[in-house]
C-alpha positions in Angstrom: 22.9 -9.8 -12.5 22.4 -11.4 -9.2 22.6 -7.8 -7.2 19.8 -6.6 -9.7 17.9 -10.1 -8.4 18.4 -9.2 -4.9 17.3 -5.6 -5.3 14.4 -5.9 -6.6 13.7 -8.4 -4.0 14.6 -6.0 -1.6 11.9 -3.8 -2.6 9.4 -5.2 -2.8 10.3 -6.7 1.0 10.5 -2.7 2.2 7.3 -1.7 0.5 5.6 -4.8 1.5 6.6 -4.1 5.6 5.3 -0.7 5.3 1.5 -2.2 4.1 1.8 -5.0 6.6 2.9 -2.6 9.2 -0.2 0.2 8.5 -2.5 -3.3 7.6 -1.7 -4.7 11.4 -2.1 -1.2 13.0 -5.6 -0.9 11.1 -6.7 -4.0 12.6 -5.4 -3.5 15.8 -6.5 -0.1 16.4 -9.5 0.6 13.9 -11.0 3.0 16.4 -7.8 5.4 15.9 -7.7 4.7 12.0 -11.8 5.2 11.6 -11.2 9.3 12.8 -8.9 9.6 9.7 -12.0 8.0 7.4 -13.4 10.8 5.1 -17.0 11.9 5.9 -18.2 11.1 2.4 -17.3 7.1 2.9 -19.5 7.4 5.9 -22.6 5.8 3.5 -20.5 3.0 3.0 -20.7 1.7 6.2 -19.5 2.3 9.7 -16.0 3.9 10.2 -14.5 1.5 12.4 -15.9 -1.2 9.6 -13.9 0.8 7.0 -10.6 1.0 8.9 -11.0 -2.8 9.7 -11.3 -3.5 5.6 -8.6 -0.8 4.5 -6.5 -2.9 6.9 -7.4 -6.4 5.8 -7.1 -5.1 1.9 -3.5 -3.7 2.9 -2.6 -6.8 4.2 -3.4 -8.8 1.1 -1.6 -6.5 -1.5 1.4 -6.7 0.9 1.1 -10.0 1.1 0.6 -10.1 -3.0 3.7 -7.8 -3.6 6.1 -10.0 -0.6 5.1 -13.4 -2.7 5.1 -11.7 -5.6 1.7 -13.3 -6.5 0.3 -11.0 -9.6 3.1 -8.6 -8.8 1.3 -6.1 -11.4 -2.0 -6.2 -9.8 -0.9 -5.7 -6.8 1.5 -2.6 -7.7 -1.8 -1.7 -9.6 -4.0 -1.5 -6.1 -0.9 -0.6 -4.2 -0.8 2.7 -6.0 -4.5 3.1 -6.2 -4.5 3.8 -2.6 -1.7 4.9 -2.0 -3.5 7.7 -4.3 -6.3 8.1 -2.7 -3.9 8.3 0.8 -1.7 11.1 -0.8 -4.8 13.2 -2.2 -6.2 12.6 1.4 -3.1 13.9 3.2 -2.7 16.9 0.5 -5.8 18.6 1.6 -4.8 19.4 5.3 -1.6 20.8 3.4 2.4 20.4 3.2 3.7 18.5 5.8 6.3 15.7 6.0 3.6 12.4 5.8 2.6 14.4 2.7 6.0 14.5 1.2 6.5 10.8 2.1 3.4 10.0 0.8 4.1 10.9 -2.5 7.7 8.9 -2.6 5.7 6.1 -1.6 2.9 6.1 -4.5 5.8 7.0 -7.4 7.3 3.4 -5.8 4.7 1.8 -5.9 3.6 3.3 -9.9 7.3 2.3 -10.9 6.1 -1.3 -9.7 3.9 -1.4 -12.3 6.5 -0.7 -15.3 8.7 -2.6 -13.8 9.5 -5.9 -15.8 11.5 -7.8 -13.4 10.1 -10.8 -11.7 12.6 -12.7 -9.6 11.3 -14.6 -6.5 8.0 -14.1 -7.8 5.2 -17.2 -7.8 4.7 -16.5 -10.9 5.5 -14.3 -13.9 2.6 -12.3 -14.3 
């Protein structure tokens, strides 16, 4: 079962680059992120502030899912925004970020069923 082991580490490497990859860009750029920020998160502070902490909070469940530190939580909060991404996306329409989108989030849900925990700090 070694190539099952290897897999899912795999994975959970590929899923993890793509929040450390958007979590870096966030904090990098938060001025180009905050335009994307939905008017009615505007009373929860500023929307460069908002970009900053969707970046940091990317960073930390990639960071959760690569060390696979609470690997359920993490799928858990993974697919809460990538969520509330997709539903985002789906109002301007169908497009390809859309369709991407939506692989992305069923990945991240099947994290959460999933029972396998190799290379994980621990085995919740």
């Amino acid at each position: 079962m070694r190539g099952d082991n290897i897999r899912h580490l795999l994975t959970r490497i590929a899923i993890s680059f793509v929040f450390f990859t958007f979590g870096v860009w966030e904090i990098l750029e938060p001025h180009y992120w905050s335009t994307l920020i939905p008017l009615h998160f505007s009373a929860y502070g500023g929307p460069t502030t908002l970009a900053l902490l969707h970046g940091v909070l990317l960073l930390v469940v990639g960071a959760m899912i690569l060390a696979g530190f609470y690997l359920r939580i993490a799928a858990i909060l993974a697919t809460l925004i990538m969520i509330s991404i997709t539903l985002d996306i789906s109002l301007v329409g169908l497009s390809s970020v859309l369709l991407r989108c939506i692989g992305l989030t069923i990945f991240t849900l099947s994290m959460v069923f999933d029972e396998t925990r190799y290379y994980c700090l621990n085995k919740k």
